[in-house]
MARPAFI-401104 format. One line per field, with one value per residue (C-alpha): residue in one letter; x, y, z; residue number from 1. Coordinates in steps of 0.02 Angstrom, whole numbers, plus 50000, padded with zeros to 5 digits. Each point is the difference from the previous one (the first is absolute). Example, Ala and Ser with C-alpha at 12.3 -4.5 7.8 and 13.67 -1.06 7.14 Angstrom:
// residues 2
r: (A,S) $
x: (50615,50069) $
y: (49775,50172) $
z: (50390,49967) $
k: (1,2) $
//
This chain:
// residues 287
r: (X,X,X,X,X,X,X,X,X,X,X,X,X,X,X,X,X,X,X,X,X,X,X,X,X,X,X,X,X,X,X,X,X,X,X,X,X,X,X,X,X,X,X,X,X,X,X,X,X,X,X,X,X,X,X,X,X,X,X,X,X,X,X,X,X,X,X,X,X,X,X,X,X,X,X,X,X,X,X,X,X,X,X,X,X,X,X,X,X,X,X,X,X,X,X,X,X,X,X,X,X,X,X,X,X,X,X,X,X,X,X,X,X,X,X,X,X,X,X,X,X,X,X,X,X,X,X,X,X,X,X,X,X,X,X,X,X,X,X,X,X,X,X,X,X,X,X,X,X,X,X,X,X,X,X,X,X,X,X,X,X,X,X,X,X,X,X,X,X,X,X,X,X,X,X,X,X,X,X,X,X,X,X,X,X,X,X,X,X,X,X,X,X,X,X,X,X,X,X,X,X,X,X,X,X,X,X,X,X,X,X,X,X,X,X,X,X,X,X,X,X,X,X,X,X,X,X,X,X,X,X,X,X,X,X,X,X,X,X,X,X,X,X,X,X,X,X,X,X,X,X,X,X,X,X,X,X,X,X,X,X,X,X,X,X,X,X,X,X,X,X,X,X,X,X,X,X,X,X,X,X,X,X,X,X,X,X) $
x: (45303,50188,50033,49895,50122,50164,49955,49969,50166,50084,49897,50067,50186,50014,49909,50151,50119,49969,49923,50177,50074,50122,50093,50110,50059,50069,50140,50068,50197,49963,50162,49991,50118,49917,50097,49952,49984,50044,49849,49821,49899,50191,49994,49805,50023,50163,49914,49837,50121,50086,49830,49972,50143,50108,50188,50046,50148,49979,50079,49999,50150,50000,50105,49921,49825,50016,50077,49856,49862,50110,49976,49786,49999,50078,49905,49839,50056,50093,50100,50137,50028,50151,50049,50103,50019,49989,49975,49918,50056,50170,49983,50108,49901,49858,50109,50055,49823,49964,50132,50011,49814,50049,50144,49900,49835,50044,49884,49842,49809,49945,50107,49907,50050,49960,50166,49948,50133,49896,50070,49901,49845,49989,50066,50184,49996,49954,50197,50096,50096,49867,49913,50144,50018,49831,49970,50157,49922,49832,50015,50148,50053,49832,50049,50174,49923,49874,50110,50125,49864,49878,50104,49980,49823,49965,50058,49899,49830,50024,49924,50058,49925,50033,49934,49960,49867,49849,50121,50066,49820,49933,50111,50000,50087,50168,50061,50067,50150,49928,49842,50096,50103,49836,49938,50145,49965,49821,50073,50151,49897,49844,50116,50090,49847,49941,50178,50007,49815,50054,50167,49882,50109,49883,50069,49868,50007,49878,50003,49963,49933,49999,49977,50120,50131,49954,50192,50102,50094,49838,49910,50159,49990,49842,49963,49923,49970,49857,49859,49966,50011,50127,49935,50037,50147,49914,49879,50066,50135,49876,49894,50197,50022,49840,49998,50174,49962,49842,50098,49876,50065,49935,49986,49917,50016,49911,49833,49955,50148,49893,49866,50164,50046,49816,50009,50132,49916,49866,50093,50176,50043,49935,49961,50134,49864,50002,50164,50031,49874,50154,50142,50077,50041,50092,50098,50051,50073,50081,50092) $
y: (51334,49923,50032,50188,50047,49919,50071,50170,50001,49944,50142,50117,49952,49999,50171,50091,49905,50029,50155,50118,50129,49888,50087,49866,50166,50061,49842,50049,50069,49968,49963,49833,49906,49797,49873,49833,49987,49822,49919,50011,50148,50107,49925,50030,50181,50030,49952,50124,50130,49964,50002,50165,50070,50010,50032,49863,49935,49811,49905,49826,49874,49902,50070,49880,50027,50179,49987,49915,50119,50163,49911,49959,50197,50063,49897,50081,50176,50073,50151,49963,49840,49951,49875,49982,49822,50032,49890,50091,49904,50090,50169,50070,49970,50131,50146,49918,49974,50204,50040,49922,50060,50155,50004,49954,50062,50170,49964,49924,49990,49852,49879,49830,49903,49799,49895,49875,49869,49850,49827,49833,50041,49880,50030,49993,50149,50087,49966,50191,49987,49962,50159,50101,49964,50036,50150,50078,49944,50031,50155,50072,50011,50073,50161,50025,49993,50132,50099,50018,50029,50117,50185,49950,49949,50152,50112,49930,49977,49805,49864,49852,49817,49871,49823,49884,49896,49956,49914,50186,50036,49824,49891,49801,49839,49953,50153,50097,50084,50019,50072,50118,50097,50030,50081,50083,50069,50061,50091,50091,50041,50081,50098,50064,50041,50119,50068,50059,50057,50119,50060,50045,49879,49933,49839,49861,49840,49875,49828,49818,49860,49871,49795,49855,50051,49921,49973,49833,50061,50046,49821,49885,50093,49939,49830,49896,50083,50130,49983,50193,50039,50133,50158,50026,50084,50104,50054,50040,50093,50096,50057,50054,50102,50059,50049,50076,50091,50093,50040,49872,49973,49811,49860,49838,49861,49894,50062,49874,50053,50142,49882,49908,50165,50011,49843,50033,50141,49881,49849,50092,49821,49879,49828,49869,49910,50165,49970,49824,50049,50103,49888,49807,50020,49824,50045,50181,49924,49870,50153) $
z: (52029,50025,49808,49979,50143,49918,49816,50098,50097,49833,49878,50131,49990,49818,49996,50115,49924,49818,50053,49948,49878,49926,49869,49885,49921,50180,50004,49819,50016,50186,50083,50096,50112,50021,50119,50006,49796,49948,50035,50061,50026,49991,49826,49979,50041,49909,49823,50054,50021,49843,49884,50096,49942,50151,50041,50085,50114,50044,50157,50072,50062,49827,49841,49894,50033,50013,49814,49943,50075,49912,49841,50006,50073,49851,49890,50081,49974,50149,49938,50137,50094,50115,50143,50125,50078,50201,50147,50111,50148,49981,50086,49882,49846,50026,49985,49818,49949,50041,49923,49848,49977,50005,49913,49834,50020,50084,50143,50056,49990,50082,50096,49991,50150,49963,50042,50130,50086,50080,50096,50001,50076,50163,50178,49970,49922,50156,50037,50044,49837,49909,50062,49995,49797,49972,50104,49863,49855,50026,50127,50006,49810,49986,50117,49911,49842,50049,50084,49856,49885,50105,49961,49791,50029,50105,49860,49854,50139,49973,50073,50108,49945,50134,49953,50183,50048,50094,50128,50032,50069,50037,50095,49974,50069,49913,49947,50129,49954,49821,50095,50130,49836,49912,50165,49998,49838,50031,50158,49925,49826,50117,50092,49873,49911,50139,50006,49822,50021,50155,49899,49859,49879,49876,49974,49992,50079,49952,50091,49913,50081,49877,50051,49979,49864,49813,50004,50006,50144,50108,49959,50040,50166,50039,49882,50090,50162,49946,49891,49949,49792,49939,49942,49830,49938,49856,50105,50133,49928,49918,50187,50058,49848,50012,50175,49981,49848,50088,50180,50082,50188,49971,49876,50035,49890,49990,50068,50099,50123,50057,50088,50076,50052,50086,50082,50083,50100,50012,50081,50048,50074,49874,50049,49942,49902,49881,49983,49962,49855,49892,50084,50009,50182,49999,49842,50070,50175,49912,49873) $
k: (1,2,3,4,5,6,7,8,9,10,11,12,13,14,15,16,17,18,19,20,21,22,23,24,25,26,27,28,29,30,31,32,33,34,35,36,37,38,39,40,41,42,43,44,45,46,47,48,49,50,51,52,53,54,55,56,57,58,59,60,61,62,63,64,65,66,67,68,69,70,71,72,73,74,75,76,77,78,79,80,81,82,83,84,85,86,87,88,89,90,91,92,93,94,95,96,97,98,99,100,101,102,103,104,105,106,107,108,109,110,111,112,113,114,115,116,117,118,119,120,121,122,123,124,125,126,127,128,129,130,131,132,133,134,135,136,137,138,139,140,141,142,143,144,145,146,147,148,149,150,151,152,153,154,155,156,157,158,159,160,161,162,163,164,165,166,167,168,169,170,171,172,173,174,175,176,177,178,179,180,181,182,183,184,185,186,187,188,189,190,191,192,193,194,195,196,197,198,199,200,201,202,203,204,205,206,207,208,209,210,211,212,213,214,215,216,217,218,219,220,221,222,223,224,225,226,227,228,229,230,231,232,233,234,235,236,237,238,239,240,241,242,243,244,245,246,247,248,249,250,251,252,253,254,255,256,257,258,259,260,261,262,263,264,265,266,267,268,269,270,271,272,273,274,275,276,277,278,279,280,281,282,283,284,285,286,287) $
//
């Protein structure tokens, strides 16, 4: 009975997942500003885009890396391809990013939003300055950016593609600050949503909840203190361009998430048994 139930709840996932109007035709000369491009799913999507024909503008901290992904997204077709090497954690550097987008593409179609700033995952990063770097990379950069690029993407009916995670809906030990921007996220990206909605802009805004990164950054956060797999870059760069491509308010990747996502109405206050199941408890307080 367990498994006809499980195989049911899965059959039914991949049907409204897959279940779209995905044009690959739709991205081609599409105008597309990615941050977070040097490696991981940023890289994963910035090659989709490429194959699909996309003009693209590339940013992340690292020169070098950046470089290298330009090259592969030539290689792979993109018509137009640019960077701009930003750290995010400078408040300055979002207006840069906009602007140098604009400057050579003429404006936007999508904004991708997938830059992602993380400390050691463990209880001293619960420290104020800890939080207060984070909630700038991974909050704050994320408003300026949109707001800079909202009035171009309002006048070609664009679409706004924030990248988060689970732990922006589904709160777990050892991540607090990391948790409490992704919240933040979900909050500010709803509201705005029903803003643009009243003001009759048609602007989409479609929401990813992805699990831990498949990123080198994202796993030395956590090595050795969680157990959970990284979802796969290809793939799950894929769902976000998916999801982005058809205005979907939500993408989540990968499925399994969603019965996370039910458990958590389930057992709002799971038992710390369910925990210790994803997490090396001894290894996290020691971090």
């Amino acid at each position: 009975m367990k498994v006809l139930l499980l195989t049911g709840l899965g059959a039914l996932f991949l049907t409204y997942y897959w279940d779209d109007n995905f044009d690959p035709a739709s991205l081609q000369g599409a105008r597309v500003l990615l941050t977070g491009a040097s490696a991981g799913v940023g890289e994963e999507l910035a090659y989709h885009y490429a194959r699909l024909g996309s003009h693209l503008v590339l940013s992340a901290p690292t020169e070098a890396l950046l470089q290298k992904v330009l090259g592969n997204c030539r290689k792979l077709g993109a018509p137009k391809v640019f960077y701009i090497a930003a750290d995010m954690a400078s408040p300055e550097a979002p207006e840069h990013v906009v602007q140098f987008a604009l400057d050579k593409l003429g404006g936007l179609d999508y904004l991708v939003l997938n830059h992602i700033g993380s400390t050691p995952a463990g209880m001293r990063s619960r420290s104020a300055q800890a939080t207060r770097w984070l909630m700038q990379v991974n909050f704050l950069s994320y408003v300026q950016l949109t707001s800079l690029a909202l009035p171009s993407l309002t006048d070609s009916k664009g679409s706004l593609v924030v990248v988060s995670s689970l732990l922006g809906r589904v709160p777990t030990s050892f991540s607090t600050p990391y948790s409490a921007a992704k919240f933040a996220l979900d909050g500010f990206f709803g509201s705005l949503r029903r803003e643009l909605d009243v003001q009759d802009v048609n602007v989409a805004i479609t929401m990813c909840l992805l699990g831990l990164r498949d990123r080198a950054s994202a796993a030395e956060g956590v090595r050795g203190v969680t157990r959970a797999r990284a979802a796969p870059g290809p793939q799950a760069a894929l769902a976000v361009i998916r999801g982005g491509a058809t205005r979907a308010s939500g993408v989540v990747f990968p499925w399994r998430l969603h019965l996370l996502r039910l458990l958590r109405g389930w057992l709002p206050r799971p038992r710390a048994w369910f925990v210790r199941q994803d997490l090396n408890v001894s290894n996290a307080a020691a971090a």
